[in-house]
Backbone bond lengths (Angstrom), bond angles and torsions (degrees), N, CA, C in turn:
res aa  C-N    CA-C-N  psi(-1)  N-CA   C-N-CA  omega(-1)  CA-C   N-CA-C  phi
1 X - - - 1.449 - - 1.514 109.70 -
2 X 1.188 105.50 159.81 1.644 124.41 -171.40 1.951 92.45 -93.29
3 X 1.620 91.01 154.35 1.391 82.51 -178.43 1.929 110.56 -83.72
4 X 1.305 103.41 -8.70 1.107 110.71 166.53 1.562 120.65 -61.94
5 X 1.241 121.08 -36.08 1.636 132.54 168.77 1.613 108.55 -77.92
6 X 1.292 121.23 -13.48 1.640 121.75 -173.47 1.633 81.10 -68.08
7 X 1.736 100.67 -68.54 1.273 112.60 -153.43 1.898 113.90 -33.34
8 X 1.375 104.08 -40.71 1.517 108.23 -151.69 1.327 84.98 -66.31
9 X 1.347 126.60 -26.56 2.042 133.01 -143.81 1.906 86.72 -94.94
10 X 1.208 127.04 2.24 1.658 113.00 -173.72 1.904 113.30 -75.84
11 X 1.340 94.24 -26.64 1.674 85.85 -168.57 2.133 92.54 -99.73
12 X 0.957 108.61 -8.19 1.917 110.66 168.76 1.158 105.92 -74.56
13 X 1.887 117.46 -45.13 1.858 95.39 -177.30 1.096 77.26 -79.30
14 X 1.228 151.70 -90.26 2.045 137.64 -123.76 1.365 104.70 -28.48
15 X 1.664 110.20 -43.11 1.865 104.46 178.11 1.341 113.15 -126.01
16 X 1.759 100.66 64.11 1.451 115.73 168.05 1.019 108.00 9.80
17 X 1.413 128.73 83.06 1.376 154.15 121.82 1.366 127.00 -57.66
18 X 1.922 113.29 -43.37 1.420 106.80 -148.63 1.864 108.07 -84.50
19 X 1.127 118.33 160.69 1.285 126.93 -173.46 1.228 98.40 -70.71
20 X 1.551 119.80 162.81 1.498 133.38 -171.14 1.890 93.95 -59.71
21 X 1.230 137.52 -60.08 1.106 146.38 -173.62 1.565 115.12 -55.86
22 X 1.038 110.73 -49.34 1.709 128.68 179.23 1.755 79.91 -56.58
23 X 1.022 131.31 -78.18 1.129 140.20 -126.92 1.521 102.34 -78.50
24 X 1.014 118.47 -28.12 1.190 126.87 173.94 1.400 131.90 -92.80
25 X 1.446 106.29 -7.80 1.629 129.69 145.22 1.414 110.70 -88.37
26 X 0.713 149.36 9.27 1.681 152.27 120.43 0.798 128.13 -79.63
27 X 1.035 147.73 -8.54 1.801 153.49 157.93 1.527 98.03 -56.18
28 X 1.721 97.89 -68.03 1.641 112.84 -171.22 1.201 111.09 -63.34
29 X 1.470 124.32 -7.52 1.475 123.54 178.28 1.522 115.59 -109.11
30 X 1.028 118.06 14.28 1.290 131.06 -170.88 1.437 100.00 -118.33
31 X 1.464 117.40 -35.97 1.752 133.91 -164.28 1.578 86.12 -81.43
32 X 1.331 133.72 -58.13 1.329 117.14 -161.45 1.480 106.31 -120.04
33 X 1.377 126.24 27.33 1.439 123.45 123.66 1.207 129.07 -117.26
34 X 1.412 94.47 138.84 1.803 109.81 -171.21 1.967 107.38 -76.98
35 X 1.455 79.93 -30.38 1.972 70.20 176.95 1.264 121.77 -72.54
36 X 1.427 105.49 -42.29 1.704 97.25 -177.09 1.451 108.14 -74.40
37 X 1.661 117.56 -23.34 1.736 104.39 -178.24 1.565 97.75 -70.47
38 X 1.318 132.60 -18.13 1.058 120.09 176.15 1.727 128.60 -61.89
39 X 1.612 98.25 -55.80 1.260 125.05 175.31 2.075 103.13 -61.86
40 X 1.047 86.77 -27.40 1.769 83.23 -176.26 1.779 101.97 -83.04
41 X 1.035 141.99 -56.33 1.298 144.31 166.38 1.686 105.86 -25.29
42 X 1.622 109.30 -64.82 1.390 109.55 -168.30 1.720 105.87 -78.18
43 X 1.208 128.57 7.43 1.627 130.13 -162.61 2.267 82.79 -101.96
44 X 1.324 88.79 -77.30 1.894 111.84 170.47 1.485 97.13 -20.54
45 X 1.053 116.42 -54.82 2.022 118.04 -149.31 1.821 90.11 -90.90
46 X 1.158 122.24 -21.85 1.429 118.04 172.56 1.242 120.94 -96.58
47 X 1.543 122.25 -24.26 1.444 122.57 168.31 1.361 103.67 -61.03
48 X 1.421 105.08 -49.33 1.483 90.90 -148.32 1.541 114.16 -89.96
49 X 1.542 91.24 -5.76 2.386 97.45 163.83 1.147 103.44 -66.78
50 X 1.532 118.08 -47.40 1.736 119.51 -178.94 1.637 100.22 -43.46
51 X 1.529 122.95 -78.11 1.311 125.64 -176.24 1.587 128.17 -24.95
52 X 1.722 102.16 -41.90 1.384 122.31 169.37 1.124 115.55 -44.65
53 X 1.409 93.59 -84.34 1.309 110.06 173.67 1.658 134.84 -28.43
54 X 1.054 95.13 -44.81 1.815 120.34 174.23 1.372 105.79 -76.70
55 X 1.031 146.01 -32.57 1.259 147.76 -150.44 1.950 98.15 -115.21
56 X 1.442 130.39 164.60 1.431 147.26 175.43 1.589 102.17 -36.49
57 X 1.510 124.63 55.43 1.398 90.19 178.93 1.595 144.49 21.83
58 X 1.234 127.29 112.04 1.736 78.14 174.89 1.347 117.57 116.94
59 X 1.013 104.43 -73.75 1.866 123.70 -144.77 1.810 92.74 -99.38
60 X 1.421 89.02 136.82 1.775 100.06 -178.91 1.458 110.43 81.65
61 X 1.300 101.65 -178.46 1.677 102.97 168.06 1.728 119.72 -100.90
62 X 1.286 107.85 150.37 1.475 105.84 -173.90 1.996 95.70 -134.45
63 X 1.094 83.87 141.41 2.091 96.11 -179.86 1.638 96.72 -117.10
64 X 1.215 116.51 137.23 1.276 120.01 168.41 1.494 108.57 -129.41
65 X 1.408 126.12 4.19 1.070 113.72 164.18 1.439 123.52 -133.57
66 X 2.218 78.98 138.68 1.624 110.77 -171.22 1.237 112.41 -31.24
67 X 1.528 122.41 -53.60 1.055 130.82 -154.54 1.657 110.96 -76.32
68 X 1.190 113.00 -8.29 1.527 124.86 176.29 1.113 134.08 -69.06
69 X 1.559 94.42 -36.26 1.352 148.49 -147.75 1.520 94.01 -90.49
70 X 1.574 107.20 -73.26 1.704 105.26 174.09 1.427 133.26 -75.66
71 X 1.114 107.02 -4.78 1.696 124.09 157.55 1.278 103.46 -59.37
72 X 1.443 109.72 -59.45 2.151 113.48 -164.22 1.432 87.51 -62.37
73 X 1.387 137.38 -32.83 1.683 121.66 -155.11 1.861 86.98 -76.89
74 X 1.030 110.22 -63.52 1.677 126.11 -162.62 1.458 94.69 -30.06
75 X 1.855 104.82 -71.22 1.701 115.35 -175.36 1.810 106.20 -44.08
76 X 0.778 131.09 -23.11 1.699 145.51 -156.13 1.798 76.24 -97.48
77 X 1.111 121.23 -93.51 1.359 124.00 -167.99 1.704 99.85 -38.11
78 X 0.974 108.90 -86.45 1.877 101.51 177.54 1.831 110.49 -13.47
79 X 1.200 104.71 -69.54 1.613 118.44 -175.19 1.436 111.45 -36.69
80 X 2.043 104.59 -49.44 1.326 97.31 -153.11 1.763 99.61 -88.62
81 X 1.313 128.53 -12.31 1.240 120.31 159.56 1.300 131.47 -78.24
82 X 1.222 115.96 -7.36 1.541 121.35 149.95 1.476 125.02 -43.65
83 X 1.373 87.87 -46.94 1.829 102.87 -155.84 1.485 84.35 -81.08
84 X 1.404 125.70 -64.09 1.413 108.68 172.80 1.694 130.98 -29.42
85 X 1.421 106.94 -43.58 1.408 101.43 -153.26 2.051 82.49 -79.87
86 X 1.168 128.47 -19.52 1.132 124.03 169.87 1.383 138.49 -54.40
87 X 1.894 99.48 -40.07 1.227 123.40 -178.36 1.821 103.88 -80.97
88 X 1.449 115.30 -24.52 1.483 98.14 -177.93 1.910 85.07 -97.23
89 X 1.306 147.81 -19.26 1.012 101.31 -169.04 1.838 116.12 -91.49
90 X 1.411 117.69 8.42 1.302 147.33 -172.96 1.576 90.03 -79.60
91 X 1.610 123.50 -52.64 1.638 110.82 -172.22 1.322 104.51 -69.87
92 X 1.472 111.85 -46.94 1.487 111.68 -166.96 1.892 107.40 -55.32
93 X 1.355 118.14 -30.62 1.628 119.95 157.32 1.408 118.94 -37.16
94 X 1.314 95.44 -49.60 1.718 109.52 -152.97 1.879 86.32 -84.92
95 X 0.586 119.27 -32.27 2.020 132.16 -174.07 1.232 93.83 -74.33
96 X 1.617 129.91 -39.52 1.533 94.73 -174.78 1.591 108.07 -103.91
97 X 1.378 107.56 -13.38 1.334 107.81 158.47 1.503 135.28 -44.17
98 X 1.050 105.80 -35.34 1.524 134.36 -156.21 1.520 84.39 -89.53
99 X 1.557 128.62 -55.20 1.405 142.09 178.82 1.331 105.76 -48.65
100 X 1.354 106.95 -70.60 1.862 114.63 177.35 1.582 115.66 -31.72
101 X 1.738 111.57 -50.49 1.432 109.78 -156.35 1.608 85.20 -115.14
102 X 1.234 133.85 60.22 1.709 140.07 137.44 1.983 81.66 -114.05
């Protein structure tokens, strides 16, 4: 992705919107550009004062940091290819099972 396409994708991850793929071309585009991790830190830390602000003072939980933020996506990405690499190696069980007992 262009850092011009990161940019549009900043307020979709803040409210996990982006697709497993999107999202994971923004991680890597955020890791080895310094401008948009820049611009994404200061975009994050202003959405989410706006949100504050707008919202019960106070009340609930509030995260203001970026860096928290792309950790939870990463751990999320780690997680969700787990479960994948589980779910195909669970058929390939059931596939040779299925093979064994014909």
């Amino acid at each position: 992705m262009k850092c011009k396409e990161i940019q549009s994708k900043y307020i979709p991850f803040i409210d996990d919107e982006l697709s497993i793929s999107e999202l994971e071309e923004f991680l890597k585009h955020l890791r080895s550009c310094k401008n948009c991790r820049e611009e994404y830190d200061i975009y994050y830390t202003m959405i989410m004062g706006m949100r504050y602000l707008e919202s019960d003072s106070g009340k609930g939980e509030f995260n203001i940091d970026p860096e928290q933020k792309l950790k939870s996506a990463e751990d999320y990405l780690i997680k969700y290819r787990i479960l994948y690499a589980e779910k195909v190696l669970i058929f390939i069980i059931i596939c040779i099972g299925i093979i064994i007992l014909i």
